[in-house]
C-alpha distance (Angstrom), angle and dihedral (degrees) to the residues before:
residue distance angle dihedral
X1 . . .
X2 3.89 . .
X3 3.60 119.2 .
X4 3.85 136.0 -93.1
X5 4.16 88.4 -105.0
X6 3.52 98.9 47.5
X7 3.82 89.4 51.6
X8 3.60 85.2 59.6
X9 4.11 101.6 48.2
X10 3.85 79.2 46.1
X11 3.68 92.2 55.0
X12 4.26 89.2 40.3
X13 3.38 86.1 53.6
X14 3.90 107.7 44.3
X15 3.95 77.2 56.7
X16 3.31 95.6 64.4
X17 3.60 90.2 52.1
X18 4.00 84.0 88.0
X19 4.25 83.2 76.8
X20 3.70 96.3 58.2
X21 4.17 83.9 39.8
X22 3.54 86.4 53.7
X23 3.87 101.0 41.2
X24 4.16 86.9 51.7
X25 4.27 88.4 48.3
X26 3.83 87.8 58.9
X27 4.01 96.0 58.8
X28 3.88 94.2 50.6
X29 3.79 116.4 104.8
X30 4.35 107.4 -95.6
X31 3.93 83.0 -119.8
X32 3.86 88.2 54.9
X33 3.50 117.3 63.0
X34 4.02 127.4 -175.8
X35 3.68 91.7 -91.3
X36 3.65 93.0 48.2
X37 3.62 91.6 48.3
X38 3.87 88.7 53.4
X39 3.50 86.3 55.5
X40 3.53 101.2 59.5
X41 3.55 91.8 40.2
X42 3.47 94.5 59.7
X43 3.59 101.0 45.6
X44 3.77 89.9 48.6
X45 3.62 95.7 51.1
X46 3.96 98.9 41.5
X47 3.87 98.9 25.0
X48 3.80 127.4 -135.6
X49 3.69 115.2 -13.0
X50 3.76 141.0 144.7
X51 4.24 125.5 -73.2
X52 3.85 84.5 -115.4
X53 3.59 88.2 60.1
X54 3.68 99.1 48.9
X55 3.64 98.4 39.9
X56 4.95 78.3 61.4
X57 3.69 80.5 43.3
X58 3.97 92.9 55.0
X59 3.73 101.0 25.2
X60 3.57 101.6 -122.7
X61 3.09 147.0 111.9
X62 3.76 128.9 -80.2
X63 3.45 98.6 -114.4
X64 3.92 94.5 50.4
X65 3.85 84.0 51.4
X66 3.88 95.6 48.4
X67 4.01 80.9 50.9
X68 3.78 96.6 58.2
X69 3.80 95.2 35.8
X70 3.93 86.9 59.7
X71 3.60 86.8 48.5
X72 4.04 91.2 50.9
X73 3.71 84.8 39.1
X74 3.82 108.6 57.9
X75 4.25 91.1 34.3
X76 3.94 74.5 60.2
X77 4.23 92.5 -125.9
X78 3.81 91.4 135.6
X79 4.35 137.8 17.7
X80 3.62 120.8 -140.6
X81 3.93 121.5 -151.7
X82 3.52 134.5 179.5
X83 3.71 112.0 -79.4
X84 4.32 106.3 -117.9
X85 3.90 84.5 -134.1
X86 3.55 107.4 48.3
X87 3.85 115.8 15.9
X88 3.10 91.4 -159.6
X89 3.80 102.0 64.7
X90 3.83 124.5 63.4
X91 3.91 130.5 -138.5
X92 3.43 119.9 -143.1
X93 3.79 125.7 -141.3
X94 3.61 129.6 173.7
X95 4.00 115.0 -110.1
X96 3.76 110.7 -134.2
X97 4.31 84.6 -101.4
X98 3.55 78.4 60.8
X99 3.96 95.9 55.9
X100 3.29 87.9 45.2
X101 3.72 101.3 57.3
X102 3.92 81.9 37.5
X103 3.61 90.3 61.8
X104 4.01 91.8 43.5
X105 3.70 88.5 51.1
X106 4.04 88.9 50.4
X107 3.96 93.6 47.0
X108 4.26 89.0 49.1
X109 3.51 92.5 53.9
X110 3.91 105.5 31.3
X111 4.16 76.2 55.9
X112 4.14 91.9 50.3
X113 3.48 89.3 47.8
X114 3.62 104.1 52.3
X115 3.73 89.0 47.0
X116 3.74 92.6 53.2
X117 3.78 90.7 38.2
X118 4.01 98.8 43.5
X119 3.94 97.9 111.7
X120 4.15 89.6 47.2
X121 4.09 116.1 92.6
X122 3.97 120.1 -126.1
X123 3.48 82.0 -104.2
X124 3.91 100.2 59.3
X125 3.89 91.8 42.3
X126 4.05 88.5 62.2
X127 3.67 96.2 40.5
X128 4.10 87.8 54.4
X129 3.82 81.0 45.7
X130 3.88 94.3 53.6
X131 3.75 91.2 33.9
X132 3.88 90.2 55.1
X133 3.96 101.4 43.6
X134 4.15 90.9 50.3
X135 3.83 83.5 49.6
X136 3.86 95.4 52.8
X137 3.90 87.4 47.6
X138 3.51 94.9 51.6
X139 3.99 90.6 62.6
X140 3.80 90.3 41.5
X141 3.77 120.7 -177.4
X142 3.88 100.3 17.4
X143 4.14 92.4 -163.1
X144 4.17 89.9 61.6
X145 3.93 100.8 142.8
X146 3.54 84.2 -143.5
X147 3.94 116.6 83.4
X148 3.86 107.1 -137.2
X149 3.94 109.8 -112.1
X150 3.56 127.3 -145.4
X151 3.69 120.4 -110.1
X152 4.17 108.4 -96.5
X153 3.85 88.7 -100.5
X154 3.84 96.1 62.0
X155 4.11 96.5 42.7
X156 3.80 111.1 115.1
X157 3.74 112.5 -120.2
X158 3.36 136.7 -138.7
X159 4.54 109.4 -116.0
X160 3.46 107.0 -102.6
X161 4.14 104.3 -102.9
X162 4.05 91.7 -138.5
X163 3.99 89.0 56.2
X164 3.69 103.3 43.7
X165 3.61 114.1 119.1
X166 3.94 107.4 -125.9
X167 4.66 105.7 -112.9
């Protein structure tokens, strides 16, 4: 098991993470925010599939998907229909606009990325790859309503009142 430090340069540096978020917000389209972006993603990689799907697939919550789907929506990036098995759900499917911004939204970023990546071998860029998908898996379901707790041994403690030195 790693050590106490490099749990904490691991946690330093999954914070500044929010720079290379950052960096790959400012090449996306003004009319295509993050969320947006996510979207399309998602429904290009996965295919159609129902808003409660995507909203597990983004881990959020279903009013934060309905708010980029009407985004997607009225820009015209993806249709919904009524779902054959439940009328009352929708499934979403990108609109060839859609895989067209998609495919915009790829090329900007695949060119960010090599740029930042340039002095990395093929090699390095698919261990960060691996490295970064067994990480996400580890946390699992980020919307759990449960917050994780630490196993007993970790849990701060309160001083013990009968050893406390007096200031």
């Amino acid at each position: 098991m790693a050590e106490q430090t490099q749990y904490e340069e691991l946690a330093r540096q999954l914070s500044a993470i929010g720079a290379v978020k950052r960096d790959l917000a400012r090449i996306l389209p003004p009319d295509c925010p993050a969320g947006s972006a996510a979207v399309l993603t998602l429904l290009g990689r996965y295919g159609e599939m129902r808003m409660s799907r995507l909203a597990e697939l983004l881990a959020v919550d279903m009013s934060v998907t309905s708010r980029h789907v009407a985004h997607v929506a009225d820009r015209g990036w993806i249709g919904r229909s009524p779902d054959p098995a439940d009328r009352r759900s929708r499934i979403l499917r990108l609109t060839p606009a859609g895989h067209e911004r998609l495919d915009e939204l790829s090329r900007r970023t695949s060119r960010l990325l090599a740029d930042r990546l340039s002095g990395w071998s093929d090699d390095e860029v698919g261990l960060l790859i691996h490295l970064m998908g067994r990480l996400r898996e580890s946390f699992g379901d980020c919307r759990a309503a449960i917050p994780h707790r630490l196993p007993a041994e970790h849990e701060p403690t309160a001083p013990d009142p009968a050893t406390r030195t007096p200031a």
